[in-house]
DOTOR-138104 format. One record per residue (C-alpha): residue in three letters; y, x, z. Coordinates in steps of 0.5 Angstrom, whole numbers, plus 500, padded with zeros to 3 digits. Each point is the difference from the previous one (the first is absolute). Layout:
! residues N
ALAYXZ...
! end
This chain:
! residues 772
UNK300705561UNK504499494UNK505495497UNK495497496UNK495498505UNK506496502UNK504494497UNK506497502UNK501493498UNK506495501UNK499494504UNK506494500UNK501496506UNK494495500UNK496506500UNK498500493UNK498506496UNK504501494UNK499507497UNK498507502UNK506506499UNK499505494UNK498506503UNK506502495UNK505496503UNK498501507UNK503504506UNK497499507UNK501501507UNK494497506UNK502502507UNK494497505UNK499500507UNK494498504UNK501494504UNK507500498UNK504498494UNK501505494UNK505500494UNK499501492UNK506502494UNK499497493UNK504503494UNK498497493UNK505499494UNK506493501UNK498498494UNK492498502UNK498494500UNK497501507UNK507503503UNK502493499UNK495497504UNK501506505UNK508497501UNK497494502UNK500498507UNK493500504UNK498505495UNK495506501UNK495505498UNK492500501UNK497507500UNK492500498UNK496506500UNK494502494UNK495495504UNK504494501UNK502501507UNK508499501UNK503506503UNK506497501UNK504493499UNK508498502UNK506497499UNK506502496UNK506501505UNK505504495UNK500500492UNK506504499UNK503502492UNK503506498UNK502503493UNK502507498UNK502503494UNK494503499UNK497493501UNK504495497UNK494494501UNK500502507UNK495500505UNK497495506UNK498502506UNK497496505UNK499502508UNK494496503UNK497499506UNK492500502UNK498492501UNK498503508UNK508497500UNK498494502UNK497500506UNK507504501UNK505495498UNK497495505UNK499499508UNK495498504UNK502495504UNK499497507UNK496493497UNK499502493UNK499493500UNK506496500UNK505502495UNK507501504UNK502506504UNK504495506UNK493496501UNK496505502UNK496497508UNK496507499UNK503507503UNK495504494UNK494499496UNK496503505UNK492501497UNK494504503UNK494502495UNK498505495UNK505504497UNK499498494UNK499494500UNK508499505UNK502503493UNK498495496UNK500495504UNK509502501UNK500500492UNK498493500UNK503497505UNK508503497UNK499501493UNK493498498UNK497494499UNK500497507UNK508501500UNK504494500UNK503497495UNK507495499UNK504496496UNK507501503UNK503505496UNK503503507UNK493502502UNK497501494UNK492502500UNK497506503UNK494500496UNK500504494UNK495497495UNK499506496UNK496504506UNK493499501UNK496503505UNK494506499UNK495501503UNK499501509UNK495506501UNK502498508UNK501508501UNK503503507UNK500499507UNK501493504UNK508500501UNK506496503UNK506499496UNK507496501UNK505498495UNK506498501UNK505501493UNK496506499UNK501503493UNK493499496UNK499506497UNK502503507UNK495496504UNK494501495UNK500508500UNK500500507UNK494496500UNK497505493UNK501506505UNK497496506UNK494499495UNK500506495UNK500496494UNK506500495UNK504492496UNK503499493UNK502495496UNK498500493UNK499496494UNK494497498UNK500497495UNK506494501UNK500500507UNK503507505UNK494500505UNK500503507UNK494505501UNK498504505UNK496507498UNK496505505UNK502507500UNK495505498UNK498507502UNK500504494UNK501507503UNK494502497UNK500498493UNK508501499UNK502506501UNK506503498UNK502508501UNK505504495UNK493505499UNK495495497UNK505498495UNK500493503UNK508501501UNK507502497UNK504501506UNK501497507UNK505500504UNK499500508UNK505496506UNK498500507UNK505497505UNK498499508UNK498493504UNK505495499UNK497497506UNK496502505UNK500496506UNK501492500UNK503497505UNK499493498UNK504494505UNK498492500UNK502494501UNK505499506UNK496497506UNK503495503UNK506501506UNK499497506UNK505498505UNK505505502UNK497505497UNK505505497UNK501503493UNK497507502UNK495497504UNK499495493UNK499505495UNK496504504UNK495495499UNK499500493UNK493502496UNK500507498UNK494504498UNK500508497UNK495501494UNK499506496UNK494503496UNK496506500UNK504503493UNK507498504UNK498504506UNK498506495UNK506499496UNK504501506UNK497506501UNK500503494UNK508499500UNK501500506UNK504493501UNK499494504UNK503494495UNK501494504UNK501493496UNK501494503UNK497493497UNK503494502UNK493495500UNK504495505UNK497494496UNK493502503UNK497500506UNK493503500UNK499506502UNK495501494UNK505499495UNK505505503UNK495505499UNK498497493UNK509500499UNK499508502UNK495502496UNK503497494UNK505504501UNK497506501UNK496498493UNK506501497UNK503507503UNK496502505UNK497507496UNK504505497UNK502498493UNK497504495UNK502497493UNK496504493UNK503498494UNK496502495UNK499500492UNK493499497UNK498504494UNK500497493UNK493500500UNK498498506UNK493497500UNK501494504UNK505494498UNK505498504UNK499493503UNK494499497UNK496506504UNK505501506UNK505495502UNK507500505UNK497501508UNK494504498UNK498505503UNK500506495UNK499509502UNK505503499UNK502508500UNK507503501UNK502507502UNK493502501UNK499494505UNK495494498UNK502494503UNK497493500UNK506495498UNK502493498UNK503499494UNK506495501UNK504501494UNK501501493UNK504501494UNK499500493UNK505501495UNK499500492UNK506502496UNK502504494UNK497506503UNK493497501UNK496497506UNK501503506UNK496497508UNK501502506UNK497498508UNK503500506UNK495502506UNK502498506UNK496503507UNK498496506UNK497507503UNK504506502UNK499506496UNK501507503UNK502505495UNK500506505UNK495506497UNK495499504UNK499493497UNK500502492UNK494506502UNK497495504UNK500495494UNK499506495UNK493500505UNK498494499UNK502499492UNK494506500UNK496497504UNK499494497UNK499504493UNK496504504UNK495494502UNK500497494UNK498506495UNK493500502UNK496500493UNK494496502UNK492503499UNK499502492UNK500495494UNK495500496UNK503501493UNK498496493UNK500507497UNK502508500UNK507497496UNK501495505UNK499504505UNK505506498UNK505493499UNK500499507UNK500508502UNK507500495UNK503494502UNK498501508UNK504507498UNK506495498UNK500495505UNK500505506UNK508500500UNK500493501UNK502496506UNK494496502UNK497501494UNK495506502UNK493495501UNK494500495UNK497493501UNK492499501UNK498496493UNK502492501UNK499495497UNK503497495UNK503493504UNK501506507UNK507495502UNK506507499UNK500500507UNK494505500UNK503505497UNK504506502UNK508499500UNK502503495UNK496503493UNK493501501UNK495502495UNK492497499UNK495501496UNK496494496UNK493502499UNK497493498UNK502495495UNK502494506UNK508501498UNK502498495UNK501503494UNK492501501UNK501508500UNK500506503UNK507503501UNK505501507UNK504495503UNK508503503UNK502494505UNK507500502UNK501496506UNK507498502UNK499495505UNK497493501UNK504497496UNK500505493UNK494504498UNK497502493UNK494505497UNK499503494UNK493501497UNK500506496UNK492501497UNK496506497UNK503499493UNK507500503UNK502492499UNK504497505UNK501493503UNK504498506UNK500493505UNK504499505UNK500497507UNK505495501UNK500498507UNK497500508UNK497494499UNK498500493UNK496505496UNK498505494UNK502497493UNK497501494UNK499507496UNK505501495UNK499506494UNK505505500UNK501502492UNK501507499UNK507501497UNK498506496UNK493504499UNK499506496UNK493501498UNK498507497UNK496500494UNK495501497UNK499492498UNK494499495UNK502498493UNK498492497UNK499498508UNK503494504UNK504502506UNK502494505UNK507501503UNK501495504UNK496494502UNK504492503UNK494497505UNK497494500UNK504495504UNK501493502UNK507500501UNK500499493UNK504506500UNK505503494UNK502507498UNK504503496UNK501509499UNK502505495UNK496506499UNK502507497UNK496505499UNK502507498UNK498506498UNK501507499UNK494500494UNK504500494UNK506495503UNK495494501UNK505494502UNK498493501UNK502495504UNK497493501UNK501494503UNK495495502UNK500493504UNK495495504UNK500494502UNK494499503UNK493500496UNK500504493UNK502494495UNK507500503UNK500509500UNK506503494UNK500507499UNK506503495UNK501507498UNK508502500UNK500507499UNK494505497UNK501507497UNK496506498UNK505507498UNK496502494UNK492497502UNK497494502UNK503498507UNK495501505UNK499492501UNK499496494UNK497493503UNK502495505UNK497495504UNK499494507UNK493500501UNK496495506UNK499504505UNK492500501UNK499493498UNK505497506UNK504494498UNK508502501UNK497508500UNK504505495UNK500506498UNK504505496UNK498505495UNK501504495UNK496504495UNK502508500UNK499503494UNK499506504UNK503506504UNK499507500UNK498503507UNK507504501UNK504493499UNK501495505UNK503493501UNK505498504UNK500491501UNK506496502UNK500493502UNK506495501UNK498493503UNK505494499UNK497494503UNK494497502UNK499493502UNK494495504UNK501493500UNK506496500UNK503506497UNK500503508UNK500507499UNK493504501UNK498507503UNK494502495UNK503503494UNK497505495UNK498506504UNK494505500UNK504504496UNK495505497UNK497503494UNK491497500UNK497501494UNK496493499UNK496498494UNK502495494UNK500500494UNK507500497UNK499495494UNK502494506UNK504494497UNK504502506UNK503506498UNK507502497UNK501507495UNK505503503UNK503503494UNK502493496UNK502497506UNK495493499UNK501496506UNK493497504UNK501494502UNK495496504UNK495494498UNK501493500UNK499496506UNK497492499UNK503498507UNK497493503UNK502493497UNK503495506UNK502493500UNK495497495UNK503505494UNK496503495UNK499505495UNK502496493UNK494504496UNK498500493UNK503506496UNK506500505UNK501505506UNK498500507UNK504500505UNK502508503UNK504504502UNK502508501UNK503504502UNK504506495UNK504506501UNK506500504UNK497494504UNK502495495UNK494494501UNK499496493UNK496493499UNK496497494UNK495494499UNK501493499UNK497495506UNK500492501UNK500496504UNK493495501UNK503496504UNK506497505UNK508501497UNK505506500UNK503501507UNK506502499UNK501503507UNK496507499UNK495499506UNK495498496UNK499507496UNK495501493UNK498507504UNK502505505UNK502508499UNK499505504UNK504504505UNK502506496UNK502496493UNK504494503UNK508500499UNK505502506UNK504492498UNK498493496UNK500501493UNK500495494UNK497501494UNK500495493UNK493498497UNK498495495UNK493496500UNK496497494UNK506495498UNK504505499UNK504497506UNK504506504UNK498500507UNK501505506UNK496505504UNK503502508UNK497506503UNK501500507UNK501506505UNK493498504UNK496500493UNK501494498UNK499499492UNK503492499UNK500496494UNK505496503UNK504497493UNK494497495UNK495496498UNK492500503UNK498502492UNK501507499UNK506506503UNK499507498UNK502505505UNK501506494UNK506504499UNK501500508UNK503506503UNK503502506UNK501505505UNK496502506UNK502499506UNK503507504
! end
């Protein structure tokens, strides 16, 4: 994680969004806790715009990761201005908390129904049922929906109308809980922990919602360890049991008749709890902590117990506090693929340990983006000698077990054979990364494969590209995994795996940034460098290629463009150069690739090398879109020299020495809306593409029947993706009375004549810029 998978947005008091904080501008601090409150610190200069809003009382800030989920969301408590020498306009700092804040601000009380604290029949608010689902049910009753509402302004309203309520998952064993003033917040981590499931408020969209969230075991596919690179430093705090006998008292029973004080307290409700980790910890530390639990607003023997072991929950086990800070590239996200209260691996001081992560800090500032998490351990943990050999034992065990390479893969080839001899060499001195898979298939679920890096041959054309080659599969864990395919002409593609539930994505080509070919290559003959397949996306492109050699100085540099089918493909040469000879290159040009409707191909024409000399090819991508300008993977790749035949009289070639642009051939689009070409010796309506992605209208057209609609929607024709303007531009034409008219071309293709008569409009002398 980084700063730039975040943004920070400014919130006023009705929840409204107002604006994101500049990275330039901003200095942040979150501090956040599991099941409890957390804090954040803002600084940006006093003259924004948004500091303005942050004075304002009910402010806030929102926290959104890169996926669109809220980190983190709270309100403003103190903005504080401050100004130096060295920084006369000043600076703001506001200091915040979690929106989990206001379920601390309110208490529960005894018949949430009734508004006033001096009119409550009830002793509590005693409910039974699934742990869960009391949650909620306190929640509603004291600040959701079904809280009361008044028009006495002395009473005010207990409903806060801004609170919604998320989804009830009915998690956790069936339970009794009172309510007496309780403070919310308080009373729900007591039924969370009974429940094992973590709360937060965040806001979602103009509302705080409360929801609930699972915690997940992911000791498997998190683990962090200061040898696997996966952290930057730890820091290890352990402390004994804070209890480990809870003595819990009820209520008083009633005093008979002449029963005195002794007799009378003798008669109270008590009952002992402990749990298998108190007990250990007592051993372990050599201490018998004694608490006493004051319950005497319970009567059942089964809600002391339940009293107790909440208790206990909450201290009865040696404390063992891990802070630790993750490495910059650390490769899965925090909050989106771990989350507060999941259960992660974690090795300090030579002992692997299962933790639950209880907290976190993350802080960018002028000396970067810094996180850190705090791990809390509801297990003792033995740091003797003994216990570090006898984990060291079960760490080589494991990696023991799982490096058994299974029976022989058949390779496609000698040279891929000797690929996995080589990278298997490599992959030895990987943790969980020593496995060969048997062949799958080409839609085998990651889970198939070893953890870690494997390696298979592909010997038939199931997987896509349709080619022999080897595929390395690097497999995190159940949410991240991807695999690059490398075949036998040394071309590479990579898919990804995104999560547990989804699959494979498609096929990406992975362009070679640099090749050097050796000679000799054959004078008067076509070489193709590059190729841009077929796609329906309506893919776009853009490279510049630089090709150099160490034959008499040859340099040239070209830069070609494709914006889905040939028609719409520019080439242009920027530099070329031959110290004393004829460069080696002389012609350029974008060809079909094999007849395929959005195919090209890049060559050049060599006019030829002597066998000591070699090539070395470069290649610089820019941008490349697909529909609606959303970015594309596909781009020019296959970077390779391949000796093709044509002949090298095509129109669509360039000669590089004078520096003559190609430029693409006119398109007659449809005609909509009842418009028509005029006809006569005039032009038909068309367009093109030029170098440098400037498109240009010609024709004349008519309308056959109906009037001008001067809203736009009804276009003469629409362009194509690729050749369409980033904004509405209006243009100035006339039609055949010599009556000025005007001509809007639209982001989406449109092409208007909305200012004109039905007679005659002329599209010549239109030009503009396509869209980037």
């Amino acid at each position: 994680m980084d700063i730039t998978h975040l943004t920070v947005e400014v919130r006023d008091k009705d929840l409204n969004r107002i604006g994101q904080i500049p990275l330039e501008d901003l200095t942040l601090t979150i501090e956040d806790q599991f099941r409890n409150v957390g804090s954040w610190t803002v600084s940006l200069p006093s003259e924004s715009p948004l500091a303005a809003v942050l004075r304002q009382p009910g402010s806030g800030i929102i926290v959104t990761l890169e996926n669109g989920d809220v980190l983190m969301s709270g309100p403003a408590i103190k903005p504080e201005d401050a100004a130096t020498s060295t920084d006369p306009n000043g600076t703001l700092t506001v200091n915040g908390l979690t929106d989990d804040v206001l379920m601390a601000d309110r208490l529960a009380f005894p018949n949430p129904a009734n508004l006033d604290p001096a009119n409550q029949p009830q002793t509590h608010d005693v409910r039974t049922g699934i742990a869960e689902d009391l949650m909620f049910a306190y929640v509603n009753a004291n600040i959701g929906p079904a809280a009361p509402t008044s028009s006495d302004p002395n009473l005010g309203s207990r409903r806060d109308p801004r609170l919604q309520l998320g989804v009830n998952s009915h998690r956790g064993p069936v339970v009794t809980k009172r309510a007496r003033f309780d403070v919310l917040g308080s009373l729900l981590r007591d039924l969370a922990v009974t429940a094992d499931i973590g709360f937060k408020v965040l806001q979602v969209g103009k509302k705080l919602e409360f929801r609930t969230f699972g915690v997940t075991d992911r000791t498997k596919s998190i683990r962090l360890d200061i040898r696997n690179n996966m952290l930057a430093g730890h820091k290890v705090a352990t402390a004994p049991p804070s209890i480990t006998r809870a003595i819990v008292a009820g209520q008083d029973v009633e005093r008979n008749e002449g029963a005195t004080d002794e007799e009378w307290l003798t008669e109270r409700q008590f009952v002992a709890v402990s749990s298998p980790e108190s007990r250990a910890g007592e051993a372990a530390w050599g201490r018998r902590v004694e608490v006493f639990v004051d319950r005497r607003q319970q009567d059942g023997n089964d809600e002391l117990i339940q009293a107790g072991q909440e208790a206990l929950q909450a201290g009865g086990f040696a404390q063992v506090a891990v802070q630790v800070v993750p490495m910059e590239d650390f490769y899965s996200t925090f909050g989106v693929d771990w989350h507060l209260g999941d259960h992660i691996t974690v090795v300090v001081q030579g002992v692997e340990m299962q933790a639950i992560i209880t907290g976190y800090v993350l802080t960018y500032d002028s000396n970067g983006f810094r996180m850190g998490v705090t791990l809390g351990d509801p297990a003792a943990v033995d740091r003797s000698p003994a216990a570090k050999v006898q984990a060291l034992d079960s760490r080589v065990s494991s990696l023991e077990r799982s490096s058994v390479t299974p029976a022989a893969v058949t390779a496609a080839s000698q040279k891929a054979d000797d690929d996995i001899a080589s990278l298997d060499g490599r992959l030895d001195a990987l943790e969980y990364a020593r496995a060969i898979p048997t062949p799958f298939p080409e839609t085998e679920r990651v889970q198939s494969y070893p953890k870690g890096a494997s390696l298979m041959a592909v010997q038939d054309n199931l997987w896509s590209p349709a080619t022999l080659g080897t595929v390395a599969t690097f497999h995190h864990n159940e949410y991240r995994s991807f695999q690059l395919f490398n075949d036998i002409n040394h071309r590479l593609w990579t898919r990804r795996y995104h999560d547990a539930s989804g699959g494979w994505g498609s096929w990406d080509a992975i362009p070679v940034d640099e090749v050097v070919f050796a000679g000799p290559l054959s004078a008067g003959q076509w070489y193709r460098i590059a190729s841009f397949p077929a796609d329906a996306s309506n893919a776009k492109a853009s490279a510049e290629f630089v090709l150099s050699s160490d034959v008499a100085h040859s340099f040239i540099r070209l830069r070609a463009s494709v914006a889905f089918n040939a028609p719409r493909a520019t080439l242009s040469v920027e530099e070329c150069s031959g110290f004393d000879t004829t460069p080696l290159f002389t012609l350029a040009r974008i060809v079909g690739l094999n007849g395929q409707a959005g195919g090209h191909a890049l060559e050049v024409f060599c006019t030829g090398m002597p066998a000591q000399g070699s090539v070395r090819m470069q290649v610089k991508h820019d941008d490349w879109k697909g529909a609606n300008g959303a970015k594309f993977a596909q781009r020019w790749s296959n970077l390779q020299f391949l000796p093709v035949s044509a002949t090298p009289g095509s129109p669509q070639t360039v000669l590089m020495q004078r520096g003559i642009w190609w430029t693409g051939d006119w398109t007659v689009p449809t005609l909509l809306n009842n418009w028509a070409n005029l006809g006569s010796d005039y032009g038909t309506a068309a367009f093109r593409m030029r170098p440098g992605g400037v498109v240009e209208l010609a024709g004349v057209v008519r309308l056959a029947s109906g009037a001008i609609d001067t809203s736009g929607n009804t276009p003469s024709f629409l362009l194509p993706v690729g050749c369409r303007p980033a904004m509405r531009k209006i243009f100035p034409s006339l039609n055949g009375s010599n009556v000025a008219a005007r001509v809007d071309v639209y982001p989406d293709g449109k092409v208007s004549v909305v200012v004109g008569t039905p007679g005659s409009e002329t599209f010549d002398g239109i030009t503009f810029l396509a869209e980037k």
